[in-house]
PDB file of N, H, CA, C and O in Angstrom:
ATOM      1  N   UNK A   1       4.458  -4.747 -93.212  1.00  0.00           N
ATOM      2  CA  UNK A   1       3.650  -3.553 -93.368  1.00  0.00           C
ATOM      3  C   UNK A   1       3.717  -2.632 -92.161  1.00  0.00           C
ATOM      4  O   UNK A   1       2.854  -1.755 -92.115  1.00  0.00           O
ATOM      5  N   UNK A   2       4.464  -2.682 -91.335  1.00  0.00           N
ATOM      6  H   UNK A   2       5.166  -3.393 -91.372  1.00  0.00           H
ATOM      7  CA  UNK A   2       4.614  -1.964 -90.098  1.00  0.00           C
ATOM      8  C   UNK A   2       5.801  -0.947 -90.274  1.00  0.00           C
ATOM      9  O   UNK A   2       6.531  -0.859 -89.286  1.00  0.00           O
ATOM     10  N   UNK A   3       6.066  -0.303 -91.165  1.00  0.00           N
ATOM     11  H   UNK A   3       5.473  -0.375 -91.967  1.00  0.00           H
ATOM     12  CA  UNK A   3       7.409   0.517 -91.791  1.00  0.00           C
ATOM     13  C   UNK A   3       7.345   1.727 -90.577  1.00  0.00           C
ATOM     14  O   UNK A   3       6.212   1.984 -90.172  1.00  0.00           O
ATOM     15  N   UNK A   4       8.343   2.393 -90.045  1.00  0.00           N
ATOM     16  H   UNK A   4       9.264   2.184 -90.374  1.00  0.00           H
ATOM     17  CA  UNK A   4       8.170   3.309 -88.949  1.00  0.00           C
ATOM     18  C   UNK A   4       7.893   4.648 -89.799  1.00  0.00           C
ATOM     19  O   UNK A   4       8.332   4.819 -90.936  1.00  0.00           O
ATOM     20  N   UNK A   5       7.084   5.599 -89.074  1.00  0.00           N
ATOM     21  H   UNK A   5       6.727   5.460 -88.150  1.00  0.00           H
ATOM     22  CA  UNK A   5       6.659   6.582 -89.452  1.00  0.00           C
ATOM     23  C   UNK A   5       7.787   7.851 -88.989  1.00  0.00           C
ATOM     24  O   UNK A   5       8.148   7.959 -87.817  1.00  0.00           O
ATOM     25  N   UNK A   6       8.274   8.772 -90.072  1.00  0.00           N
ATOM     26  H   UNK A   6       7.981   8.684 -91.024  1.00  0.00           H
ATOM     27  CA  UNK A   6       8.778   9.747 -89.475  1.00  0.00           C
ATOM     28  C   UNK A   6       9.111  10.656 -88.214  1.00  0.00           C
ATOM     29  O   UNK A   6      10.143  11.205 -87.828  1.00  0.00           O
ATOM     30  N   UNK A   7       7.324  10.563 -87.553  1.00  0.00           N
ATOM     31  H   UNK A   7       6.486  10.117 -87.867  1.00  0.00           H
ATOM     32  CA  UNK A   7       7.079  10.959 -86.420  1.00  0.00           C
ATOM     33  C   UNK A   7       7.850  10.266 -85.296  1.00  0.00           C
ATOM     34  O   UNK A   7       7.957  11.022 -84.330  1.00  0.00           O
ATOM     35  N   UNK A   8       8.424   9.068 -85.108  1.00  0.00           N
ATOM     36  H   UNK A   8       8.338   8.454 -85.892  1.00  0.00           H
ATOM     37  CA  UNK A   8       9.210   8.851 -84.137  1.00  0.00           C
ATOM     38  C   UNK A   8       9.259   7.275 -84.178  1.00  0.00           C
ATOM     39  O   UNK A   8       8.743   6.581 -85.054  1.00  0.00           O
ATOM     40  N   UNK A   9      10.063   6.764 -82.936  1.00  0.00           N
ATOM     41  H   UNK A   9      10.482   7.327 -82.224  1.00  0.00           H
ATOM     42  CA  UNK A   9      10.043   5.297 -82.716  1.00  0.00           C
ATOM     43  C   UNK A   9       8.593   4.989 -82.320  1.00  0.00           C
ATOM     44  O   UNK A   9       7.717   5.805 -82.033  1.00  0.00           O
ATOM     45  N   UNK A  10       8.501   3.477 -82.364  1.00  0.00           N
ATOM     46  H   UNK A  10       9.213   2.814 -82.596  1.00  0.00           H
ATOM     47  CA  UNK A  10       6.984   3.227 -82.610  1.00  0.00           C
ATOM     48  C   UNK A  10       6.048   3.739 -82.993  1.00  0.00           C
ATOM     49  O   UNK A  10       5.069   3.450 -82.304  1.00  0.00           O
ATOM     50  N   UNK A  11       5.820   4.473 -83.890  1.00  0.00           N
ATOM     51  H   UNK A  11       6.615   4.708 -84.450  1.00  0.00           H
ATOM     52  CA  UNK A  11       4.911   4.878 -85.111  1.00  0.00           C
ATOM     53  C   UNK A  11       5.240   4.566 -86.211  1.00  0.00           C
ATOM     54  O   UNK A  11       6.300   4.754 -86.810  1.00  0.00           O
ATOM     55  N   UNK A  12       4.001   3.903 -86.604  1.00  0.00           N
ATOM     56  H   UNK A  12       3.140   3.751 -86.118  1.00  0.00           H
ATOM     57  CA  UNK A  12       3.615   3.352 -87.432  1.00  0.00           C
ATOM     58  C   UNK A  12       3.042   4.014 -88.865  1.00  0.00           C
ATOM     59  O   UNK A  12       1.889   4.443 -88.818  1.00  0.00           O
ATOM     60  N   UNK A  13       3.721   4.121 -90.054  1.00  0.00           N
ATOM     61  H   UNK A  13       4.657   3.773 -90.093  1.00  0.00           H
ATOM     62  CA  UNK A  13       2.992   5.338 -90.768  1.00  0.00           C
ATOM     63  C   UNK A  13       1.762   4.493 -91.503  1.00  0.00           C
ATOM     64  O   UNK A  13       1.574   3.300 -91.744  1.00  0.00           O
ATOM     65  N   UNK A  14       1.277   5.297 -91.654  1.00  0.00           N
ATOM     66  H   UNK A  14       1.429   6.265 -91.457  1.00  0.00           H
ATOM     67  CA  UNK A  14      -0.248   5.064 -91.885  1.00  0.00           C
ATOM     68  C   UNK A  14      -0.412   4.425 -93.208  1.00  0.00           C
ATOM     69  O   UNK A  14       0.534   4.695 -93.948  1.00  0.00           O
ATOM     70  N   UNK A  15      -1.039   3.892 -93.582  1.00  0.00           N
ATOM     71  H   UNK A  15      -1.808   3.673 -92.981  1.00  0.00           H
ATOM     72  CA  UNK A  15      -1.691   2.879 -94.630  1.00  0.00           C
ATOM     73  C   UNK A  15      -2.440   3.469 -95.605  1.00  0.00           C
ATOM     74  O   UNK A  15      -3.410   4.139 -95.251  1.00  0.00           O
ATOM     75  N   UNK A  16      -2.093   3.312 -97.175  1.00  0.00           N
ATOM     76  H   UNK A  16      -1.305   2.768 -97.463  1.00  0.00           H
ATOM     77  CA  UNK A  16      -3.015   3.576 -98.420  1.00  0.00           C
ATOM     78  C   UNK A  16      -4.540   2.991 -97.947  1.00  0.00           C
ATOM     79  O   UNK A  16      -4.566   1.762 -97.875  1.00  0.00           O
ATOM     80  N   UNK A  17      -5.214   3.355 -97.770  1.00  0.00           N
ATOM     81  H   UNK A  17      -5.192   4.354 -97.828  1.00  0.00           H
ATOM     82  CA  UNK A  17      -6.720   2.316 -98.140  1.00  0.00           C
ATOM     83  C   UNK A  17      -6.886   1.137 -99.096  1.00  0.00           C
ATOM     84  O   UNK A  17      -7.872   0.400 -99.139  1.00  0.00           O
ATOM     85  N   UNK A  18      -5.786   1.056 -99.859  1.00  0.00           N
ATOM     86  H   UNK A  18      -4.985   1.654 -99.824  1.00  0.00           H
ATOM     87  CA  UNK A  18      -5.468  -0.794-100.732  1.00  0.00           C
ATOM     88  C   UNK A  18      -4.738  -1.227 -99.268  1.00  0.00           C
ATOM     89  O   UNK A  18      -5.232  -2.261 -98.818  1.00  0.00           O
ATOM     90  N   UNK A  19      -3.772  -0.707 -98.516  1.00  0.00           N
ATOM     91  H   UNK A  19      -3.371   0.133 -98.881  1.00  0.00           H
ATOM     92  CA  UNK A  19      -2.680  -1.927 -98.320  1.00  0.00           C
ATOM     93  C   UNK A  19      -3.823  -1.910 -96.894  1.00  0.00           C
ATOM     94  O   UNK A  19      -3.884  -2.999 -96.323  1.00  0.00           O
ATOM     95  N   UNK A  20      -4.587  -0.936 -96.377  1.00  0.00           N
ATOM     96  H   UNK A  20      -4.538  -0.051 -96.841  1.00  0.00           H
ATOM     97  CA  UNK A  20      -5.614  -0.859 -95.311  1.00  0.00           C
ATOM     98  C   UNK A  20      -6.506  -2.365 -94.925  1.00  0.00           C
ATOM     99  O   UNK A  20      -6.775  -2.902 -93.850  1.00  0.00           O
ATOM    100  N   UNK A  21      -6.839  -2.771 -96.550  1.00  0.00           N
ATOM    101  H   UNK A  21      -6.621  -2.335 -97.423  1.00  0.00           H
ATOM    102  CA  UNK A  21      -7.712  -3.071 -97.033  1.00  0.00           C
ATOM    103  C   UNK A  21      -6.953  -4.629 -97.327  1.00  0.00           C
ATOM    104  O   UNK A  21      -7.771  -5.520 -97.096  1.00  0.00           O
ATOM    105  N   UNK A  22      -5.812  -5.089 -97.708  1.00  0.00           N
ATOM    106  H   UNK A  22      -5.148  -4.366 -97.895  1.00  0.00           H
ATOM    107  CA  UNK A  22      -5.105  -6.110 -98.089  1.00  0.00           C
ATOM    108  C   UNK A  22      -4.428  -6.959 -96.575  1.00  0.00           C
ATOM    109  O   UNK A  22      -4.200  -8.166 -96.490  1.00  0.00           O
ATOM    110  N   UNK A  23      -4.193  -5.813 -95.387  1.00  0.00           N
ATOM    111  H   UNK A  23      -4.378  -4.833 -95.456  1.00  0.00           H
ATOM    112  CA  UNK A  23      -3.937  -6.363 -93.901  1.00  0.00           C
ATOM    113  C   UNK A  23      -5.425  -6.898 -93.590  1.00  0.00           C
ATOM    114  O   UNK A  23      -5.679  -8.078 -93.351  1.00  0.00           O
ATOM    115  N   UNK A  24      -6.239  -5.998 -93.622  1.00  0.00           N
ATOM    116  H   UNK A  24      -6.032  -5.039 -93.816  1.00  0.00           H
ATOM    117  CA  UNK A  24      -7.418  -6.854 -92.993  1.00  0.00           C
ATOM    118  C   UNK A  24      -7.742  -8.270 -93.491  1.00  0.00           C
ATOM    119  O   UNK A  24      -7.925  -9.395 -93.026  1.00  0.00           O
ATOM    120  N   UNK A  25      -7.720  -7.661 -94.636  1.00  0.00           N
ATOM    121  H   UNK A  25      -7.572  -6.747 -95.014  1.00  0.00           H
ATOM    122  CA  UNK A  25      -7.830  -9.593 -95.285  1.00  0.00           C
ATOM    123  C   UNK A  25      -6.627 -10.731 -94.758  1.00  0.00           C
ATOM    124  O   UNK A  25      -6.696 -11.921 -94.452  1.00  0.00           O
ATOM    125  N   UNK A  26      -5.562  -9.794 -94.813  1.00  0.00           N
ATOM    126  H   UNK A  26      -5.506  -8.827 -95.061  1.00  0.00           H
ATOM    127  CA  UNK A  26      -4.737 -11.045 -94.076  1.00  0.00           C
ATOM    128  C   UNK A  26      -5.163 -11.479 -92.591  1.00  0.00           C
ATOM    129  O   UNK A  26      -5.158 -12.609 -92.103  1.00  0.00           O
ATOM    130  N   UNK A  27      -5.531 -10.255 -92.013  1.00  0.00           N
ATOM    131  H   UNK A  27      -5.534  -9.337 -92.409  1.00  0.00           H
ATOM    132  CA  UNK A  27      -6.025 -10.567 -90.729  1.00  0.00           C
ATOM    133  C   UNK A  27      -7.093 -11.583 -90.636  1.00  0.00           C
ATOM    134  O   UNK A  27      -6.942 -12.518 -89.850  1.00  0.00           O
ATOM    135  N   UNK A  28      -8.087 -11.499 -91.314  1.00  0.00           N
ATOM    136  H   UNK A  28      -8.210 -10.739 -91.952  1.00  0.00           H
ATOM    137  CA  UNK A  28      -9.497 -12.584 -91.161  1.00  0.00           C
ATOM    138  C   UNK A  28      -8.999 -13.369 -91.931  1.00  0.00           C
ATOM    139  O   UNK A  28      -9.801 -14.258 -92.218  1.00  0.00           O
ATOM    140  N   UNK A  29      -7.802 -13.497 -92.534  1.00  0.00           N
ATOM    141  H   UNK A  29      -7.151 -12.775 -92.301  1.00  0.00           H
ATOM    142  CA  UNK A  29      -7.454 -15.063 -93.547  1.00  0.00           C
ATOM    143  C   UNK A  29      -7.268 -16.088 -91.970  1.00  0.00           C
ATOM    144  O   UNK A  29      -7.862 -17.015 -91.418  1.00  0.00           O
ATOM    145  N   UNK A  30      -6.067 -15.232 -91.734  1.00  0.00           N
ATOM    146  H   UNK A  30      -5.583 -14.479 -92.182  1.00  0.00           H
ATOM    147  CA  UNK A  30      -5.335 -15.752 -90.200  1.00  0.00           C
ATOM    148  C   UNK A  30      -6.391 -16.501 -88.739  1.00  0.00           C
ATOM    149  O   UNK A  30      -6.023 -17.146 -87.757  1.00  0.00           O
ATOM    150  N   UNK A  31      -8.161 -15.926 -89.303  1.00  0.00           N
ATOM    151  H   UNK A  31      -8.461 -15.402 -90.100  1.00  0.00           H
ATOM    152  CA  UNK A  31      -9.023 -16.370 -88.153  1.00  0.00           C
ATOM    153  C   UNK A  31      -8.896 -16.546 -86.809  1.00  0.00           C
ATOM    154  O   UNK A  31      -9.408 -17.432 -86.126  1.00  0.00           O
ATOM    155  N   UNK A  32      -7.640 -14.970 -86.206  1.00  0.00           N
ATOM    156  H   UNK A  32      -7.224 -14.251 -86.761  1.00  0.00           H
ATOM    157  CA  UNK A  32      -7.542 -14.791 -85.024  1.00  0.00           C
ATOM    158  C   UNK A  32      -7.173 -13.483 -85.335  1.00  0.00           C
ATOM    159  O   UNK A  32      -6.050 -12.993 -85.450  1.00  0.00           O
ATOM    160  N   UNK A  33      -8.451 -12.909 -85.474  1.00  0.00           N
ATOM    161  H   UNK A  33      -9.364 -13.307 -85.381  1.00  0.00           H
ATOM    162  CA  UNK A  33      -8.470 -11.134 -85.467  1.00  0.00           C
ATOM    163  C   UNK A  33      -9.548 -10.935 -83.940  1.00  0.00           C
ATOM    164  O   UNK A  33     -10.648 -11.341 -83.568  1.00  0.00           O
ATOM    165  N   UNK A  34      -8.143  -9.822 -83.258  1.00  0.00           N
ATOM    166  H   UNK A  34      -7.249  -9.492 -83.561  1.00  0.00           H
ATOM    167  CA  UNK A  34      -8.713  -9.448 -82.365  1.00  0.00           C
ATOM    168  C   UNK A  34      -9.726  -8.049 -82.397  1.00  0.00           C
ATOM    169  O   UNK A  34     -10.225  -7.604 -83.430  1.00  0.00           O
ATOM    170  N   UNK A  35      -9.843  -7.676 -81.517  1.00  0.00           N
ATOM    171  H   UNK A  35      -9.437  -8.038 -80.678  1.00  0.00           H
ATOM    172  CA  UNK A  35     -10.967  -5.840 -81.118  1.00  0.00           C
ATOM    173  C   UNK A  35      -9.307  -4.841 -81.251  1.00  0.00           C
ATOM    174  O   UNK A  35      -9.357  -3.697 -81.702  1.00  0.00           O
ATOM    175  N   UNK A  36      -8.332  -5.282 -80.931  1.00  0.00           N
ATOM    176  H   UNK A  36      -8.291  -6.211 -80.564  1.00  0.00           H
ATOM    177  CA  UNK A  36      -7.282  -4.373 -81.224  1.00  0.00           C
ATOM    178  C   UNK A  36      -7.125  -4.684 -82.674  1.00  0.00           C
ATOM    179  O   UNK A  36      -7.195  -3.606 -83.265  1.00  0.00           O
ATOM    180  N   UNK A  37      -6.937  -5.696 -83.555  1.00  0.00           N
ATOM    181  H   UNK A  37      -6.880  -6.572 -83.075  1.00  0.00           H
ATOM    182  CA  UNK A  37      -6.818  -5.747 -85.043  1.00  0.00           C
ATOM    183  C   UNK A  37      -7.846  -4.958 -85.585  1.00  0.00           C
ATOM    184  O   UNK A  37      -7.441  -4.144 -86.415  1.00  0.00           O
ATOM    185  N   UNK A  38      -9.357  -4.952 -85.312  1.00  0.00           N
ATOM    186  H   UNK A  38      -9.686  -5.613 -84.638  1.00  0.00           H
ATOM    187  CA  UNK A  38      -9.991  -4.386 -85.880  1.00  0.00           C
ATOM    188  C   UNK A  38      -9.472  -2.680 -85.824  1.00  0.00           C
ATOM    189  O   UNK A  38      -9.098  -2.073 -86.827  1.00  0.00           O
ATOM    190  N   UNK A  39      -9.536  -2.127 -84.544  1.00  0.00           N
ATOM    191  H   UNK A  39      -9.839  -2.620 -83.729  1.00  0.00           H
ATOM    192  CA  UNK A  39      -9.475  -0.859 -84.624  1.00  0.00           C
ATOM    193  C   UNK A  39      -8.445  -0.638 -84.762  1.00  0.00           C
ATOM    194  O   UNK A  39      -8.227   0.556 -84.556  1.00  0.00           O
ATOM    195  N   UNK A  40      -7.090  -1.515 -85.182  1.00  0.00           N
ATOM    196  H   UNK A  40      -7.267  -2.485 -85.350  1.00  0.00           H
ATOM    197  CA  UNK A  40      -6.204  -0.967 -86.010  1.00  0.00           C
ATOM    198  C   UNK A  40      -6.275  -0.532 -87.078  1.00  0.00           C
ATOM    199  O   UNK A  40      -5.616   0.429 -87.473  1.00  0.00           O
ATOM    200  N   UNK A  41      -6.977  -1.075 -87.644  1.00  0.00           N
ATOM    201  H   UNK A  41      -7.513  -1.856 -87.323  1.00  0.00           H
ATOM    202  CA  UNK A  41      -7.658  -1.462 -89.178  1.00  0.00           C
ATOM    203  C   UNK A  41      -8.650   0.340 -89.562  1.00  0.00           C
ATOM    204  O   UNK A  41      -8.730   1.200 -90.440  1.00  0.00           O
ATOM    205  N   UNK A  42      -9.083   0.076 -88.486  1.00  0.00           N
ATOM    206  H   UNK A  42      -9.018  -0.622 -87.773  1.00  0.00           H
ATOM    207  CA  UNK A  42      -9.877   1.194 -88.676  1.00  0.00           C
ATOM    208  C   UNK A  42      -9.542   2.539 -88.666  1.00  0.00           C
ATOM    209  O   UNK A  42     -10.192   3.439 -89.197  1.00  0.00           O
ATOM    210  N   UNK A  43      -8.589   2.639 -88.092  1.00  0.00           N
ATOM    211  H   UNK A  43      -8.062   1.908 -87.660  1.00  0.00           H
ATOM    212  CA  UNK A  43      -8.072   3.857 -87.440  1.00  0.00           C
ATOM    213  C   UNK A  43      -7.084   4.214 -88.912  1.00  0.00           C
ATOM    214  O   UNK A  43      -7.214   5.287 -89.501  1.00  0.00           O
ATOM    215  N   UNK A  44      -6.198   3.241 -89.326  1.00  0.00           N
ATOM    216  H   UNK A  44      -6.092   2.369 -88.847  1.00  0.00           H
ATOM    217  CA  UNK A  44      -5.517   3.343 -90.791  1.00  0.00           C
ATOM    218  C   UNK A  44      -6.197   4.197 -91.356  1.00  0.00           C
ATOM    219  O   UNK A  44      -5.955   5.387 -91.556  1.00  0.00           O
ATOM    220  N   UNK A  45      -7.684   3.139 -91.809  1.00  0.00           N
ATOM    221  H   UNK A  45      -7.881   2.173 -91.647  1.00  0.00           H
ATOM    222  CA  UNK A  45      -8.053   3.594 -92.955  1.00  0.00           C
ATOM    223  C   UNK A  45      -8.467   5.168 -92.736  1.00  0.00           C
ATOM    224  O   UNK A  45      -8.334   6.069 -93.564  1.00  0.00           O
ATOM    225  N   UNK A  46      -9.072   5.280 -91.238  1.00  0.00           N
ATOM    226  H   UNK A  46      -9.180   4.547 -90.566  1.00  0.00           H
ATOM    227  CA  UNK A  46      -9.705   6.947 -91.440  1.00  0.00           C
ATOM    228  C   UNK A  46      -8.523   7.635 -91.634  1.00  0.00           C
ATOM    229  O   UNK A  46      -8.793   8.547 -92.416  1.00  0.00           O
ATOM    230  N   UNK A  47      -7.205   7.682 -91.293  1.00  0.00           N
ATOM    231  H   UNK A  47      -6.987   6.941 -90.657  1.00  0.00           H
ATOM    232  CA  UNK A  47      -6.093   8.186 -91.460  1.00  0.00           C
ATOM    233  C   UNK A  47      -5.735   8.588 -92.714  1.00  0.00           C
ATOM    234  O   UNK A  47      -5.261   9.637 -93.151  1.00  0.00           O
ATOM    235  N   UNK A  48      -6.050   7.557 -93.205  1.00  0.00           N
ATOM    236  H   UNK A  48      -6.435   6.705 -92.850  1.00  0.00           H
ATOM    237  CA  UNK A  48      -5.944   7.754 -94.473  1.00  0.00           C
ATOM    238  C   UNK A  48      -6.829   8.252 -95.756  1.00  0.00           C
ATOM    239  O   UNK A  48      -6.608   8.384 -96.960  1.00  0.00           O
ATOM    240  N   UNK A  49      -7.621   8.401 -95.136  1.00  0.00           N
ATOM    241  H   UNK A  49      -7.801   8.294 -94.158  1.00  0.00           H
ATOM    242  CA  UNK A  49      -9.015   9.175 -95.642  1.00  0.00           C
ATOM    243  C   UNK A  49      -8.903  10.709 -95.288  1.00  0.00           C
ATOM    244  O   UNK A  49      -9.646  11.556 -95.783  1.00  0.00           O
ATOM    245  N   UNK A  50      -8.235  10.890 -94.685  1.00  0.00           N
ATOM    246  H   UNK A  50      -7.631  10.201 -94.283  1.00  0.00           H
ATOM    247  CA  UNK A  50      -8.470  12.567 -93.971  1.00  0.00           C
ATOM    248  C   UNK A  50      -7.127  13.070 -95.155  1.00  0.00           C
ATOM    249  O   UNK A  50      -7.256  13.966 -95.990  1.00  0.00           O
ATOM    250  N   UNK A  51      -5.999  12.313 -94.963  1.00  0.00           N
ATOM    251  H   UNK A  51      -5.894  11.586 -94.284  1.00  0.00           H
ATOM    252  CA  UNK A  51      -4.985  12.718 -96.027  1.00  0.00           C
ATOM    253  C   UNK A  51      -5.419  12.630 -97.682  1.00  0.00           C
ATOM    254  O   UNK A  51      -4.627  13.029 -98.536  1.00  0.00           O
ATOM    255  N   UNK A  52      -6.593  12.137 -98.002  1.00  0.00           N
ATOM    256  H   UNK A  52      -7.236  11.813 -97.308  1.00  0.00           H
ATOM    257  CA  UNK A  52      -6.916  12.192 -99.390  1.00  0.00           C
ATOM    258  C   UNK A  52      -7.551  13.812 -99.463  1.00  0.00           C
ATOM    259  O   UNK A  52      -7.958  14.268-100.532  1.00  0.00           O
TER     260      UNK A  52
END
């Protein structure tokens, strides 16, 4: 789920709010989610909220 974003090397393009929503769960499946997983998580989804 880390597909590179147009914008350049290491960017990351941003996440539907399903697949937003389907990493986090993998993340807390995994029961080593960090404060950077979360606000990865978070940052997606608003990303992806502003583009709706």
């Amino acid at each position: 789920m880390t597909e590179e974003a147009p914008g350049g090397p290491g960017e990351r393009a941003a996440l539907s709010p399903p697949e937003a929503a389907e990493e986090a769960r993998a993340l807390a499946i995994r029961a080593e989610v960090t404060a950077y997983d979360v606000v990865g998580v978070l940052r997606e989804v608003r990303e992806a909220r502003e583009r709706v």
